[in-house]
C-alpha positions in Angstrom: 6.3 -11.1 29.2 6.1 -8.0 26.9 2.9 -7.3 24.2 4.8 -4.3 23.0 7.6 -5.1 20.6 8.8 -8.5 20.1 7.7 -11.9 22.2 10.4 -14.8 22.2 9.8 -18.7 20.8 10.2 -19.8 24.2 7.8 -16.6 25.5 5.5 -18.2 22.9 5.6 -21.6 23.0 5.1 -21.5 27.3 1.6 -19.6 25.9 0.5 -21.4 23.4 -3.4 -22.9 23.8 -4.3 -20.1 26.0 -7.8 -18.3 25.8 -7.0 -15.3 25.3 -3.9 -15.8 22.8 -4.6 -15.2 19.1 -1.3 -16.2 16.9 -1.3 -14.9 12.9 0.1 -16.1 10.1 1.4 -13.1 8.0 3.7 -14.7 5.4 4.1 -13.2 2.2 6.2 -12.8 -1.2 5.7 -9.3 -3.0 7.1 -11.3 -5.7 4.3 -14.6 -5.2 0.8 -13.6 -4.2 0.0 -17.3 -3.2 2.8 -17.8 -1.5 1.6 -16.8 2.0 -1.1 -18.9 2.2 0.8 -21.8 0.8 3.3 -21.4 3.4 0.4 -21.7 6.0 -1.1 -24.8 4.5 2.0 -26.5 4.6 2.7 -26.1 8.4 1.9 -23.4 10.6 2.4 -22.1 14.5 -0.5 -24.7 15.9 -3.4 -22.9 16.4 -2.4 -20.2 14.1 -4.9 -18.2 12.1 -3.5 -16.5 8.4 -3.9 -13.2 7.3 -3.3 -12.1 3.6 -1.3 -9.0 3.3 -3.3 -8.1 0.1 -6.9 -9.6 1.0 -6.4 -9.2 4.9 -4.1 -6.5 5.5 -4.9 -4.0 2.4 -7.6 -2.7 0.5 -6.7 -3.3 -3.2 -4.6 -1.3 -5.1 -5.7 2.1 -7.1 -6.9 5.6 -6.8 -3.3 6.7 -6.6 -3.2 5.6 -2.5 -0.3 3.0 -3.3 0.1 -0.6 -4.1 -0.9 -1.6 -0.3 -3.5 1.3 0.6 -4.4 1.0 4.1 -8.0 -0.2 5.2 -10.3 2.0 7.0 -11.0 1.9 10.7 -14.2 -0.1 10.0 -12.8 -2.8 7.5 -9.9 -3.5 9.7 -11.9 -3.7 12.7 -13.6 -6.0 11.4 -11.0 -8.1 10.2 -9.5 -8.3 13.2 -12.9 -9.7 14.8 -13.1 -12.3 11.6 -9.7 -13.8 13.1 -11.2 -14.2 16.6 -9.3 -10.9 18.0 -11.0 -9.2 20.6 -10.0 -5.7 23.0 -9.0 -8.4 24.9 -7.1 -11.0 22.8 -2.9 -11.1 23.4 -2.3 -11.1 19.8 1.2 -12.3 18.4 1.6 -11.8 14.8 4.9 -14.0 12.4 6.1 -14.3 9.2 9.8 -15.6 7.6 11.0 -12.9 6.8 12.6 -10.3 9.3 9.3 -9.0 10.2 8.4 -7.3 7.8 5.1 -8.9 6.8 4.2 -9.2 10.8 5.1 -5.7 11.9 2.3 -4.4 9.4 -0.3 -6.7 11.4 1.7 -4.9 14.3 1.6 -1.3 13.3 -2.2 -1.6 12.1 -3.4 -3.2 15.7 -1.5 -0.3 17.3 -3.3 2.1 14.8 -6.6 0.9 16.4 -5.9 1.4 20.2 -4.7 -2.4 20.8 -1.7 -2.7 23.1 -1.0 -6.3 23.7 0.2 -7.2 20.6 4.2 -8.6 19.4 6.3 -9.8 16.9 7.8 -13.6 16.6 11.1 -12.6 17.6 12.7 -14.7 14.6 9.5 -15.5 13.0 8.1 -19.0 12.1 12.1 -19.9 10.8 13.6 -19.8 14.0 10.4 -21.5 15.7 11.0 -24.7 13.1 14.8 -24.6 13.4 14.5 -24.9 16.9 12.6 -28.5 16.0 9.0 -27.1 18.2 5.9 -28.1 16.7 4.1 -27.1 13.3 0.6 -27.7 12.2 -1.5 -28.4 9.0 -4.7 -28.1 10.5 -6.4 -24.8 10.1 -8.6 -23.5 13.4 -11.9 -21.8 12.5 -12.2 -19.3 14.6 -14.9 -17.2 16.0 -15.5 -14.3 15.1 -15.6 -11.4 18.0 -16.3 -7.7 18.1 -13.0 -5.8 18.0 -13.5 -2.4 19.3 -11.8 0.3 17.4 -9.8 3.4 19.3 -8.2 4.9 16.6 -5.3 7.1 16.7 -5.1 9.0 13.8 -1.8 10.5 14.8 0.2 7.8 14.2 -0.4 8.1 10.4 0.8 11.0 7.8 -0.6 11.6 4.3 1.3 12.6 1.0 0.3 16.1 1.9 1.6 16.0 5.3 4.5 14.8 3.8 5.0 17.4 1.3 4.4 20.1 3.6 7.5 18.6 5.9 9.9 18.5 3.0 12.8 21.2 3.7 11.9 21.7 7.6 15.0 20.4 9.0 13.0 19.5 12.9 11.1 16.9 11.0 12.9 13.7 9.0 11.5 11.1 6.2 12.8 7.8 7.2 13.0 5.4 4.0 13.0 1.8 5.1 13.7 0.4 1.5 17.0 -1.0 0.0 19.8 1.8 0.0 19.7 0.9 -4.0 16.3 1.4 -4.5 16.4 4.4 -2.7 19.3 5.7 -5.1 16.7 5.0 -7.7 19.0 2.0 -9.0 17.5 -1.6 -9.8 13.9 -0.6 -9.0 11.9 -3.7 -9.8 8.9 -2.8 -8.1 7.4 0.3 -8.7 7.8 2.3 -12.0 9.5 4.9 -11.0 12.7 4.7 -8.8 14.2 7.3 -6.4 13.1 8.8 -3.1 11.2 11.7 -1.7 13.7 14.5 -1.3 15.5 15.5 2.0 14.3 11.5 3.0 17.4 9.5 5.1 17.6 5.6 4.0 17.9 3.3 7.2 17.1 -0.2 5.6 14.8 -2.4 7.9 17.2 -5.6 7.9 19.8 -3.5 9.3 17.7 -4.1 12.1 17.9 -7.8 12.7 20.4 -10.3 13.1 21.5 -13.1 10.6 18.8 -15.5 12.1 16.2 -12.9 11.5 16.1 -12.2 15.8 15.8 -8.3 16.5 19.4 -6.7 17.6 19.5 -5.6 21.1 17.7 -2.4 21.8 20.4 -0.6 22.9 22.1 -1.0 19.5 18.9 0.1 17.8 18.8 3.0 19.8 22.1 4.1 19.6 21.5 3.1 15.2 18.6 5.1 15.0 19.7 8.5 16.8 22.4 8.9 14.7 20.2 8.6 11.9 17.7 11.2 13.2 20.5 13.1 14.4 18.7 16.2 16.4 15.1 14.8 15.0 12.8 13.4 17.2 11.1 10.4 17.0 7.8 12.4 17.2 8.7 14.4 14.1 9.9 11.7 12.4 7.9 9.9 9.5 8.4 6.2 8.1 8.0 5.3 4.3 8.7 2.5 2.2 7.2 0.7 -0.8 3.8 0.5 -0.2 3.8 1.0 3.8 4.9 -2.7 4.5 8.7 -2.6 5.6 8.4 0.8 7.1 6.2 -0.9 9.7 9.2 -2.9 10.7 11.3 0.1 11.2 9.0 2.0 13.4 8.7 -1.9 15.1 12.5 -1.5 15.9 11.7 2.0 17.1 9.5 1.5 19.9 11.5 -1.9 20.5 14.5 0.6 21.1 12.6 3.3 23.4 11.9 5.9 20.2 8.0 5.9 20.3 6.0 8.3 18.4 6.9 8.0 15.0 4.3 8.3 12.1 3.7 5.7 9.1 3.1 7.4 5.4 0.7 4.5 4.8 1.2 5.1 0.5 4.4 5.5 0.5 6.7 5.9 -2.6 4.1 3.8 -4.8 1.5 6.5 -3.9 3.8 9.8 -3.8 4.7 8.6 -7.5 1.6 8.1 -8.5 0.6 11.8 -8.6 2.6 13.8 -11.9 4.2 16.7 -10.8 5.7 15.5 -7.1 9.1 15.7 -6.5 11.7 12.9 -6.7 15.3 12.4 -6.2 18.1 9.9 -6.8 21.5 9.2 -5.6 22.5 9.9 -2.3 21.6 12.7 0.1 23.8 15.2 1.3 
């Protein structure tokens, strides 16, 4: 069974109750802040353990670092070890809603050296469809010593990302909505647009109508055409706030294209700074 990309509800539900398994909880609304945990009250994975995307998952928002700043090693370490994940743990991490909410869970435990970590394929929705077994009891679990190995080059900052602008062997990816990339019907932040030069590739281009990842030769064939002559080592991911980009650079490595970087503050932290550029409409 792979810890690398994406485990199946049948993968899962033959491990379920093992020692060494850790499932989390990661549902979310931008839109609902109680809506996660709600969800998880109401029927969860059994044995599952929730993690808040803004309490678990993000320090809170300020300083200009974006609406979902990223944690330092430390605090996410120990997070990790609040929700009973050890260096040893097979962690596999759902939400409903195309992975976007897991993958961020995903991306952060590959941040900090852990490799035996996956997505829901399909998330909690096609794990209830399927009619397999929910829970309203909430474990307690014990909390371990995760062991940080950091690998700082999996994440770029707004000045890394400035100084790629206009090199054409290096490529923004923007994971968002191709009309909130345009700069149209941005609800969100309060500025629309993009960073210049970026491509769009939305994130639920990558999965199916159930919300199951597309095979990964499709992805691979998707995503070299979008990087074009670009590798996936000089590529760098962006979204929002550093949540859906997560996804993308999930599909990535799903699809054989390892390497790419995250811009952990994304638009909602390039934007926060006067004076940076923008840009709306399409790219040439």
């Amino acid at each position: 069974m792979s810890f690398s990309t994406i485990l199946s509800t049948n993968e899962l539900a033959e491990l379920l109750g093992r020692p060494s398994l850790v499932v989390v909880d990661v549902r979310s609304s931008l839109a609902d802040a109680d809506y996660g945990r709600n969800a998880y009250a109401a029927g969860h994975i059994p044995g599952a353990v929730y993690a808040d995307l803004n309490r678990d998952l993000s320090d809170p928002p300020g300083g200009g670092r974006g609406r979902h700043p990223l944690p330092d090693v430390e605090t996410i370490a120990t997070t990790l070890g609040r929700l009973g994940i050890s260096s040893a743990s097979h962690v596999v991490a759902y939400d409903d809603a195309d992975g976007m909410y897991a993958s961020r869970l995903w991306w952060m435990l590959k941040f900090l050296g852990h490799e035996r970590v996956a997505v829901l394929d399909g998330g909690v929705t096609k794990w209830i469809s399927e009619q397999r077994a929910v829970s309203t009891d909430a474990p307690a679990p014990t909390p371990v010593e995760f062991v940080a190995s950091p690998r700082h080059e999996m994440l770029a900052s707004a000045a890394d990302v400035g100084a790629m602008r206009g090199d054409p062997s290096r490529l923004l990816l923007d994971s968002r909505a191709p009309d909130r990339f345009r700069g149209e019907n941005e609800t969100i932040d309060p500025v629309g647009g993009h960073i210049p030069g970026a491509r769009n590739r939305f994130f639920k281009l990558n999965v199916r109508e159930d919300g199951t990842m597309r095979p990964a030769s499709e992805l691979a064939v998707d995503f070299r055409h979008v990087l074009g002559a670009v590798t996936p080592e000089a590529t760098v991911a962006y979204c929002g706030s550093g949540v859906t980009a997560c996804q993308n650079l999930l599909a990535m490595a799903h699809a054989g294209l390892t390497g790419a970087k995250l811009y952990a503050g994304s638009w909602s932290e390039w934007i926060s700074e006067p004076g940076r550029p923008i840009a709306t409409g399409e790219e040439d």
